[in-house]
Each structure stands twice: as C-alpha cells, then as structure tokens.
N, C-alpha and C positions, 0 to 999 in steps of 0.2 A: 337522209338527214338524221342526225344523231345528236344528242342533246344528255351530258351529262349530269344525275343530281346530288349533290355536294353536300354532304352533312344534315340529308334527310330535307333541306330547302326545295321542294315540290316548288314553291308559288315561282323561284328565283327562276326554276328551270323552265317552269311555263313561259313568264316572259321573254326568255331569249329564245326559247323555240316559237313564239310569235315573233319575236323581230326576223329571224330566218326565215320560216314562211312567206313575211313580209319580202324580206328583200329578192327571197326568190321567185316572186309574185306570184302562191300559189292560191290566195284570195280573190288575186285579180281574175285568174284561172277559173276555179271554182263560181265566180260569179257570171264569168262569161258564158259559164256550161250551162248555167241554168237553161234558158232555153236553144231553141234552134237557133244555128242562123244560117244565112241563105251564103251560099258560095259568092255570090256577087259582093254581098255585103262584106263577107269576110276578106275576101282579096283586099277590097279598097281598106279596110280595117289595118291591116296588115302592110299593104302599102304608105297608108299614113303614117303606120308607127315608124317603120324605114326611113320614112323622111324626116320624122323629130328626132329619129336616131344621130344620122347623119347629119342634120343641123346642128346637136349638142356635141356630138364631138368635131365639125368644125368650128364651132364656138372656142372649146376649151381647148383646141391647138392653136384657135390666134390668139386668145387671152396667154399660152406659154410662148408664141412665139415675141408677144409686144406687141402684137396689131392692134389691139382693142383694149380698154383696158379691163382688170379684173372688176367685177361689181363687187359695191360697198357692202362690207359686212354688218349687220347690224351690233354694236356691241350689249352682250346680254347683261339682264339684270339680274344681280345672286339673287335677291330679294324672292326673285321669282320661281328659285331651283326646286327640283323636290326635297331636297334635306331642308332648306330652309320652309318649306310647308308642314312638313314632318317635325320639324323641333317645334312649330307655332303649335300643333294640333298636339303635340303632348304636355302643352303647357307652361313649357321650359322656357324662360325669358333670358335674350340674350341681356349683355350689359356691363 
C-alpha cells in the first residue's frame, strides 16, 4: 500500500491512508488477530461472511437487473458537511 505526501500535508496523507486500510479491512484484520480463535469458530466465521457475500451481490444484480427496486437514498444535508463545520468553527458567517 502506498500513500503519496503532497506539499509536505502529513495529516491529508494520514487520512487517506486510513481510508485504504479501511477499505482493505486491515483493522478488521488486526482486531480479529488479537486473540486465538478456534478453527471451528473460524470456518463457521468465514462461511457466514461467504453467505452475506453472496447475498449482496445477489442483491445488487437484481436491483441492475429491475427485479427489486434500488433503496432510497437518503438526500444529504450541506449544513452538515465538513467545510460547512469548518467555515462555522472559524468564525466566518455566511450571508
């Protein structure tokens, strides 16, 4: 994994090297390792995940086929973004 830093921005490059961590679930990883686990448990661990595997992508090939429909997106609130948090916390009053 590689993570390039850009005009000396340390913090920018942390964050996206935690979002790839993230999406490569090396967290998930790292927390599972903590302890033992028993080969029984792990099979079945593994075979569950198999099956919500397989259940999300037959999910998302009938929502492309038209079998099902796609679920509601929620629409977001700017109010709520981080630059709008970001402009309140420096002070700056829109208007």
């Amino acid at each position: 994994m590689q993570v390039f830093v850009r005009d000396n921005n340390v913090e920018q490059a942390l964050r996206i090297l935690k979002k790839k961590m993230q999406r490569e679930g090396v967290f998930r990883e790292m927390r599972r390792a903590r302890f033992y686990e028993k080969p029984s448990v792990k099979a079945a661990r593994e075979k569950s995940e198999a099956i919500r595997r397989a259940h999300k992508l037959a999910r998302k090939q009938a929502i492309r086929e038209g079998l099902i429909a796609a679920p509601v997106k929620k629409p977001r609130d700017p109010s709520k973004g981080l630059k709008a948090q970001l402009s309140n916390a420096s002070g700056t009053t829109q208007g």
